[in-house]
N, C-alpha and C positions, 0 to 999 in steps of 0.2 A: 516155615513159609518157603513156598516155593521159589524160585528165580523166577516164572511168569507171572505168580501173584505176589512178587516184592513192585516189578515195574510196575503192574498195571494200579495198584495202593498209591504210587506217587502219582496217578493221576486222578485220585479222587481227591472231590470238594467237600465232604460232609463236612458238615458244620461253620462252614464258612461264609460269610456276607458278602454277595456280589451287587455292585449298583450300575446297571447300564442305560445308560443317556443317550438317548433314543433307540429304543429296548424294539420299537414296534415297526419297525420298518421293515422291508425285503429280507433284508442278513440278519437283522436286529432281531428278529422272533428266531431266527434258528439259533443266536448267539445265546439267548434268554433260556430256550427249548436246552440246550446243550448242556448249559453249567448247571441248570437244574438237574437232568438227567445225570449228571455226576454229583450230585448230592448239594453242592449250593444252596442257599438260600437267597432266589433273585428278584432283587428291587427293579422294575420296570420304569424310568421315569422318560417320558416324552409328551408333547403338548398334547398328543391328541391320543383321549381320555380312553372310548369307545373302542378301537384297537388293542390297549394296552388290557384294559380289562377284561378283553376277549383270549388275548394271549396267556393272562396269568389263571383265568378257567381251566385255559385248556392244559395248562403245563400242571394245574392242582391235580384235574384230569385224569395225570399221568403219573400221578401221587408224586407228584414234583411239591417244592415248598417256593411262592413267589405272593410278590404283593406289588399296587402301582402307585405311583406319585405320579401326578401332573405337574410337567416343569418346564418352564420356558429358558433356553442357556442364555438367552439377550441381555438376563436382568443379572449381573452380580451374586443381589442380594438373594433371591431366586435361589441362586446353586449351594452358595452359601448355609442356607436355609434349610437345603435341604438334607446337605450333608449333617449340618448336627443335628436335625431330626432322627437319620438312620444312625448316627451314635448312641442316642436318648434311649433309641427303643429297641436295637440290638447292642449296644455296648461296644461292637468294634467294626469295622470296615476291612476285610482284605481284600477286594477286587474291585476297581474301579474300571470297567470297557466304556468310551467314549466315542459317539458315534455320530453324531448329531452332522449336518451340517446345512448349508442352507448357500441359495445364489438366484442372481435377476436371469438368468439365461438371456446376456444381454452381449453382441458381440464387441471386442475393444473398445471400438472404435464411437461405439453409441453406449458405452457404459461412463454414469456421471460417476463420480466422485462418493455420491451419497451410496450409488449402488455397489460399488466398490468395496464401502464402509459395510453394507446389510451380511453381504458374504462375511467379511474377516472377523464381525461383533459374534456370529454363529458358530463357520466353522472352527476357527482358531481361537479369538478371545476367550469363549466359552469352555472350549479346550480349556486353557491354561488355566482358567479359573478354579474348572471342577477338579483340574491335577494337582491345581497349589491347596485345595480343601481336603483332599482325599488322601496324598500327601503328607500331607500336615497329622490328619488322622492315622496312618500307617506308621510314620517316624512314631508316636506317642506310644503304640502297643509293639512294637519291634520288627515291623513289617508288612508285605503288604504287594499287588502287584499290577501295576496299571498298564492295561495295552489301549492304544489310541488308535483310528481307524484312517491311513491315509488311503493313497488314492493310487493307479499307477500314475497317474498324471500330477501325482504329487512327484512322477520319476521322468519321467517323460512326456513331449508336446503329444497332442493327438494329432493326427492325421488330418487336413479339411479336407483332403479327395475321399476321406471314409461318407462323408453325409451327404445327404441329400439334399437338394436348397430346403426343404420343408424341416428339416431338423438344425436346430443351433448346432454347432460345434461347443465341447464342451467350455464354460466360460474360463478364463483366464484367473481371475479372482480365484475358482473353486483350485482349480494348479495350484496357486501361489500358496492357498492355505493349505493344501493337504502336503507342500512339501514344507511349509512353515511347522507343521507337526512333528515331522520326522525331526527336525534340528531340537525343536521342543523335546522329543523324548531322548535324544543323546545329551543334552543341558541337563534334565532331570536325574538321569541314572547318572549320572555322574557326581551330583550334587545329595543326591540320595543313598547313592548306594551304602556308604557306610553304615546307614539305618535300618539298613535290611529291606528296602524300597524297590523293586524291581521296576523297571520303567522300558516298555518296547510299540512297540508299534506293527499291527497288520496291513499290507498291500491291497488291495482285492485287484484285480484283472476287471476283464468284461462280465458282469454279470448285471443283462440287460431286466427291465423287470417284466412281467408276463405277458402285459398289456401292448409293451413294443413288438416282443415275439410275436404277438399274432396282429399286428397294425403292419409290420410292415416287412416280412420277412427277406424280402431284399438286404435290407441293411445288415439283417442280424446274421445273413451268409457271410456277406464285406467282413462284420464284426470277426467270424469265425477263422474266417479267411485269414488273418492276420495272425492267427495265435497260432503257434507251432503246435500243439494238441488238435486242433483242428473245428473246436466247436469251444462254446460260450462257456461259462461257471454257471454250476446249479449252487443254488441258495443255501446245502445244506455243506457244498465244500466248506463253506468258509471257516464252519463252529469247529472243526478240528484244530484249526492253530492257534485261534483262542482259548479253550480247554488247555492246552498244551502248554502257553506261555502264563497262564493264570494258574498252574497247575505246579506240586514239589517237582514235576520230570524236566523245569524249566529254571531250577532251582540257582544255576551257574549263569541265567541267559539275562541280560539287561543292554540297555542302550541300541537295541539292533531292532531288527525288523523280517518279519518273515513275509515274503513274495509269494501268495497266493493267484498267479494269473493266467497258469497256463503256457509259462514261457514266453507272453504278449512283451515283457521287455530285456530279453534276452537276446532280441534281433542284433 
């Protein structure tokens, strides 16, 4: 074997079980598109049904191997559930990408308490939930690699002179969970590592979704404006540093997180 095809082998997935939780969103189909395309076999679980089934066609399609669960992260029992389903009927778990997250687009200052709670039950709770199951499943057969999906504003505030009055600034809650995540996966790799547990975390930058590109390309210049690259994230940047970190070429990396944004918080 050669030195280009010994590297490029540690980034294949064949045969290995991916479960991504909220599979069917913007990033979520090219995360799903990706690990498949490296041999994976990827569980698509998100509430909503009609997407996800559309995506794991299209990845069969592409003589990809995927299948979908409908899963809500609000409910415990839910994630729980669903994890030892996909042990039942593949026998083992190495990838768990978390992706899910959820907020009232409500500013500070008019966000209650209960809104507050709607955000951190999604993005975070859920989180920790599906990490402490999948986890759990990974310590049992000797490893395993979970990347989580913060935010940059899990790194940093946004800007309010970036929006427009007609656009919220992003809410506070969705900050405080995506940088509750990042703390989350240095606790876990830490507490796992011994196990052979990988545990890290992806950034994303601006990557606006299509419908804003063409509602209001004002902002999404401001958006651009701001990143030392000089324009937004395309959908399909992201699935490289997930392949990567779920991947043997990631084989040393845990606790950390890789900065996909275009340099937005390097200012």
């Amino acid at each position: 074997m050669t030195d280009k095809q010994a590297v490029l082998k540690r980034f294949d997935l064949t045969g290995r079980v991916a479960w991504v939780i909220g599979g069917a969103g913007l990033l979520g189909s090219q995360v799903c598109a990706a690990l498949a395309q490296h041999g994976a076999h990827v569980i698509v679980s998100d509430p909503a049904a009609e997407p996800s089934q559309a995506l794991v066609e299209q990845i069969r399609a592409d003589s990809g191997r995927a299948e979908a669960t409908a899963l809500d992260v609000r409910h415990e029992a839910d994630i729980e559930a669903c994890a030892r389903d996909i042990r039942q009927s593949h026998g083992r778990l190495d990838i768990m990408v978390f992706m899910a997250f959820a907020y009232k687009k409500k500013p500070m200052m008019q966000m209650s308490g209960d809104d507050w709670d709607y955000g951190m039950e999604v993005t975070l709770r859920g989180a920790f939930v599906a990490s402490r199951e999948a986890g759990r499943i990974m310590a049992e057969q000797g490893g395993g690699s979970i990347v989580h999906f913060s935010s940059m504003y899990g790194l940093v505030a946004p800007d309010p002179r970036m929006y427009p009055p007609r656009y919220e600034m992003n809410p506070l809650d969705y900050g405080v969970a995506k940088a509750g995540v990042l703390q989350m996966v240095r606790y876990q790799a830490v507490l796992q590592g011994p196990q052979g547990v990988r545990v890290n975390a992806v950034v994303p930058g601006p990557f606006p979704y299509p419908w804003s590109q063409g509602a209001d390309k004002d902002f999404v210049e401001r958006l651009a404006g701001k990143v030392p690259m000089g324009r937004v994230g395309k959908p399909e940047e992201i699935a490289g540093a997930v392949v990567f970190l779920c991947s043997d070429a990631a084989s040393y990396i845990t606790g950390t997180q890789i900065v996909v944004d275009g340099g937005w918080t390097a200012w």
